[in-house]
C-alpha positions, -999 to +999 in steps of 0.1 A: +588+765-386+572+760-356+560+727-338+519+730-349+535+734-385+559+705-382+530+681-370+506+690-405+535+682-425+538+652-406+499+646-406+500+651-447+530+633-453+513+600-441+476+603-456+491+594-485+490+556-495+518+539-474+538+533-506+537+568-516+545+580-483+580+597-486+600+580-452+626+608-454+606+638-451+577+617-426+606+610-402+624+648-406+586+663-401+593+638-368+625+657-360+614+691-371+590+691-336+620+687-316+650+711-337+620+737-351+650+755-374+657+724-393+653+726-431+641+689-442+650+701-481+690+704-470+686+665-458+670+654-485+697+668-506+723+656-490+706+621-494+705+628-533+746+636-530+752+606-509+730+586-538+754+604-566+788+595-555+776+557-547+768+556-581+800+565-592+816+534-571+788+504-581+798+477-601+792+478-638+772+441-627+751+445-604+742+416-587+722+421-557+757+410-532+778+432-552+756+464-550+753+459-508+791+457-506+795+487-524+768+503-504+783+493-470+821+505-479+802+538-489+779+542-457+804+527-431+842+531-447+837+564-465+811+588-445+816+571-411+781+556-405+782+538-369+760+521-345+757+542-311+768+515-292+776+535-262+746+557-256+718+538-275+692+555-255+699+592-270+670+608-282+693+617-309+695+584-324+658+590-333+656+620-349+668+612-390+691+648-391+710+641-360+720+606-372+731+625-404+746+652-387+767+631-364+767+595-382+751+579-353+727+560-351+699+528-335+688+499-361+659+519-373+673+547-381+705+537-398+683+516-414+665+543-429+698+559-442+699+529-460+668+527-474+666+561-487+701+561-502+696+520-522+663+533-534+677+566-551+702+540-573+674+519-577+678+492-554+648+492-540+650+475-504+622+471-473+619+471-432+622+440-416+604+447-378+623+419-363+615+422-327+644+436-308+666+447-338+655+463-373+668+446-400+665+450-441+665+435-473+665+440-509+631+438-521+632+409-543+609+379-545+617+352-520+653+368-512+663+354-479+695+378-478+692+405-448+713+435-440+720+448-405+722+481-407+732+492-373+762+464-378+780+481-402+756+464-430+765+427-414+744+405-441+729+375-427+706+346-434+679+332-416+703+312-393+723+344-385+690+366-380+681+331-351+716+339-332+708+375-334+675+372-319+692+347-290+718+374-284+692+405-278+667+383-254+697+367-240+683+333-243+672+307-269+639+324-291+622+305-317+624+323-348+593+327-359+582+337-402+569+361-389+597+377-374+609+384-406+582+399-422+586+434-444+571+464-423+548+489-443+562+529-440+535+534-414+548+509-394+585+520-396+573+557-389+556+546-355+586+525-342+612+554-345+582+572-327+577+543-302+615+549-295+611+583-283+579+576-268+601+547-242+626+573-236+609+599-227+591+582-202+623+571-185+636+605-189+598+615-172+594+639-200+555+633-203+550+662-227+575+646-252+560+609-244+527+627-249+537+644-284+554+612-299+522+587-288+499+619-307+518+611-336+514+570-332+479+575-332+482+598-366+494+566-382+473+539-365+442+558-350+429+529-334+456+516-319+440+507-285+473+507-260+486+541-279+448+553-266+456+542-229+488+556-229+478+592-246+448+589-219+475+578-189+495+613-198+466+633-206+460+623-169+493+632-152+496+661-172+461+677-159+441+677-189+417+652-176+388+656-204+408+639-235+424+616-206+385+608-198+380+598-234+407+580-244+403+558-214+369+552-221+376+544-252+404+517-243+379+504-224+355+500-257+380+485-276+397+461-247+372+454-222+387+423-211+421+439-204+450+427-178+443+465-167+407+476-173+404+474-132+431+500-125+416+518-158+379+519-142+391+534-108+412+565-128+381+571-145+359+569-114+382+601-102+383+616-130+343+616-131+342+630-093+364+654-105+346+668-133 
């Protein structure tokens, strides 16, 4: 498998409708660019084992509680599942067969373990994209029960999910509804990708920045910052035609922006350049 093949898979995965979109193989197809060897088939397997033996330890009633506790002793007591507390900016908290692999994991990703092993025992669950910390919870009408995934499957309430949000920006934040809000597959997919996108860039691996922002725009192709940033390491990396047109295009679609001054002067080279 090499990396062109690993980005089709990717690029087919998500044409789908975002509810038939298959999150486990979209975010392996993400890993499979950086660990080309990687079969996705063996992780989805071992998600169908994991699925079979919690099965064996849920309670005959399955109230929605119950079936989360069982879940978390499962995940967290049994397999190991952990928060990378200690180096959260690994790359390899991103990638969905590393955090397998090793048991590590961010919010997102953990929370994806979740996801794909409640919906194989049919407890369906969804994102939450609370800012600062990924959060989930069961898919049920009006349920105002979350799980924190990267917390060893910490379940909280609105008033709990308020502290949390205090404790990541270090000061008081109103909670807005908002905040809590289910995330579509799309939108899951592109902050895992938005991940490696911010550390790469502190890493000053523009090629890998580059790749992961290529695959933002796969999912949201007009996203008009994604096209500044593509454009911005298009530049530094020397190919200055697509960097041309994506800046000219951010300009299109965000005329009025903070940076469309410093935007207009890197184009103005690039066109004496050409």
């Amino acid at each position: 498998m090499n990396f062109s093949s690993a980005r089709q898979y990717f690029e087919q995965e998500i044409q789908q409708p975002d509810e038939h979109i298959d999150l486990a193989k979209a975010a392996l197809y993400i890993a499979q660019e950086e660990y080309p060897n990687i079969n996705p088939e063996e992780y989805l397997n071992a998600f169908d084992t994991m699925a079979m033996e919690l099965e064996e330890r849920l309670p005959s009633q399955r109230y929605p509680l119950r079936v989360i506790q069982s879940i978390n002793q499962y995940l967290y007591d049994d397999l190991g599942f952990a928060g990378n507390q200690k180096d959260y900016y690994d790359p390899r908290n991103s990638f969905l067969n590393d955090v397998i692999d090793r048991r590590l994991g961010i919010p997102i990703t953990l929370a994806l373990v979740y996801l794909e092993v409640a919906r194989r025992v049919d407890f369906p669950m969804v994102g939450v994209g609370m800012p600062g910390h990924f959060l989930i919870r069961p898919d049920i009408p009006d349920t105002e029960i979350f799980i924190d995934a990267f917390n060893r499957g910490e379940i909280m309430f609105p008033q709990d999910c308020q502290e949390r949000l205090n404790q990541v920006y270090q000061q008081p934040v109103q909670l807005q509804p908002e905040f809590l809000a289910t995330v579509s597959k799309k939108q899951l997919l592109a902050r895992i990708l938005t991940n490696l996108k911010y550390i790469y860039l502190n890493q000053q691996d523009l090629k890998k920045a580059l790749a992961a922002v290529e695959r933002i725009l796969l999912l949201f192709p007009g996203a008009a910052l994604e096209l500044r940033d593509r454009g911005l390491l298009c530049y530094e990396l020397g190919l200055f035609a697509q960097a041309a047109n994506d800046l000219e295009t951010y300009l299109i679609k965000a005329p009025q922006a903070q940076d469309a001054v410093t935007i207009r002067q890197i184009l103005g080279l690039l066109k004496r350049m050409s």
